[in-house]
N, C-alpha and C positions, 0 to 999 in steps of 0.2 A: 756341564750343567744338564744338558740332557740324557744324559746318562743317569743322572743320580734320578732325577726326575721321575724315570721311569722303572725305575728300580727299586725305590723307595717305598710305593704301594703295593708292590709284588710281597716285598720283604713282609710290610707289615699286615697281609692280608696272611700270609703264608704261617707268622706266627701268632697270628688269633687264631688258626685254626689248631695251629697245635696244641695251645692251650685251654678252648676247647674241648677237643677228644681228651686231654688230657686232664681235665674235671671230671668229664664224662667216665673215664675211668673209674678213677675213685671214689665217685661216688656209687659207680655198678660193687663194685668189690668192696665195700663198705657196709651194702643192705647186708642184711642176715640171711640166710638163705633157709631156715625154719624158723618158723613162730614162734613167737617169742614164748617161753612158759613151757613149753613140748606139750602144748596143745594139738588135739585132732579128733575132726569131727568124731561122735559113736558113730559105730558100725549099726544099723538097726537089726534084730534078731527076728526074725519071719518065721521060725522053726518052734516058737514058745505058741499056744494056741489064745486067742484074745479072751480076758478074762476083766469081769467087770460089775458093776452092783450101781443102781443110781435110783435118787427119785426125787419129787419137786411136788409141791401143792400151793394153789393159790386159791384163797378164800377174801374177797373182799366185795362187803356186803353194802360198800356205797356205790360202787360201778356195777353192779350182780354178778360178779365174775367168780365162776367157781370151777377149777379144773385141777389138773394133777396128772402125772404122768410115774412110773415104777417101770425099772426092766432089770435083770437077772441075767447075767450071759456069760455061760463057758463053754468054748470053745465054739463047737456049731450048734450049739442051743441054747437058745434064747428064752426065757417066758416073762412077759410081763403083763401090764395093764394102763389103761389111761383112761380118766372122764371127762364131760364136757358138760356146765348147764348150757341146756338146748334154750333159745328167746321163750318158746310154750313153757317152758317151767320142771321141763323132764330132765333127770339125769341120767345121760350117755353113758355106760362102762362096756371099756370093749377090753377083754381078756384073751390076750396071745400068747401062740407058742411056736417055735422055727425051730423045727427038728431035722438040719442037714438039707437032704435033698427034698424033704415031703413041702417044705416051704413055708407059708405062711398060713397058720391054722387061728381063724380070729372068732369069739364067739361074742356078739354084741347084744347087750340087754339093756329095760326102761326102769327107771325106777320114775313111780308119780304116774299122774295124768297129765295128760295137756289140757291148757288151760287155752282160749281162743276168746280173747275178750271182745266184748261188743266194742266196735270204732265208732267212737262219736265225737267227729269233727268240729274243733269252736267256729262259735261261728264266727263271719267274717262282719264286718262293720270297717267300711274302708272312712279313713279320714281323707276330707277334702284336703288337697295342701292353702297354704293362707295365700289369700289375693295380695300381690302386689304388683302394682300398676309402672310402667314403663314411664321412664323419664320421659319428656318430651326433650326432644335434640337440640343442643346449644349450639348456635351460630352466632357468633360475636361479631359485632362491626365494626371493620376496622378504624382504626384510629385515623383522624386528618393529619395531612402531612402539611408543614409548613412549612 
């Protein structure tokens, strides 16, 4: 009896294990071992030199936003441009060009005048807030006991 006793847990500890590693198996040896499809990443090409054309405007006359941006790029030269309305009423065009080593060659000009309006503050008239009067404190009496 004790013999089986302790023999019994060995036994059955010994063949959970084997069964087990031996799921674990099959399941290793059953992944794929390439992607499914003979998918792989691109290689990326660094040796092509960057080439590119872009531009964008925004004109909307209920928030006064008026800008835009254009740029032109092959390789190490770039030239483009972009405006801004400025809050004075002027518009900003600044016209660039990045020629390699020489860098950033930018030449900025106004179109308009500025305008600088007189500030004239409303005036102020504070409202009193409305009166209301604090309760007076309730204190109840207690009831008789009988």
């Amino acid at each position: 009896m004790f013999v089986k006793w302790c023999w019994f847990p060995l036994m059955q500890t010994s063949l959970l294990q084997v069964t087990l590693a031996l799921s674990l198996l099959v399941v290793v040896l059953a992944a794929p071992s390439n992607p499914p499809y003979g998918y792989s990443p691109p290689t990326p090409a660094y040796d092509d030199p960057p080439r590119y054309d872009f531009n964008y405007a925004v004109k909307d006359d209920y928030s006064n936003n008026d800008f835009g941006h254009q740029e032109n790029r092959d390789g190490y030269n770039a030239q483009g441009g972009y405006s801004v309305l400025l809050p004075d009423g002027r518009l900003q065009r600044v016209t660039y060009t990045v020629n390699g080593d020489e860098g950033y060659i930018a030449e900025v000009t106004y179109e308009g005048e500025a305008q600088y309006p007189e500030h004239r503050p409303a005036p102020y008239h504070p409202t009193p807030a409305p009166y209301r009067p604090t309760p007076a404190p309730y204190h109840p009496t207690p009831a008789p006991y009988h």
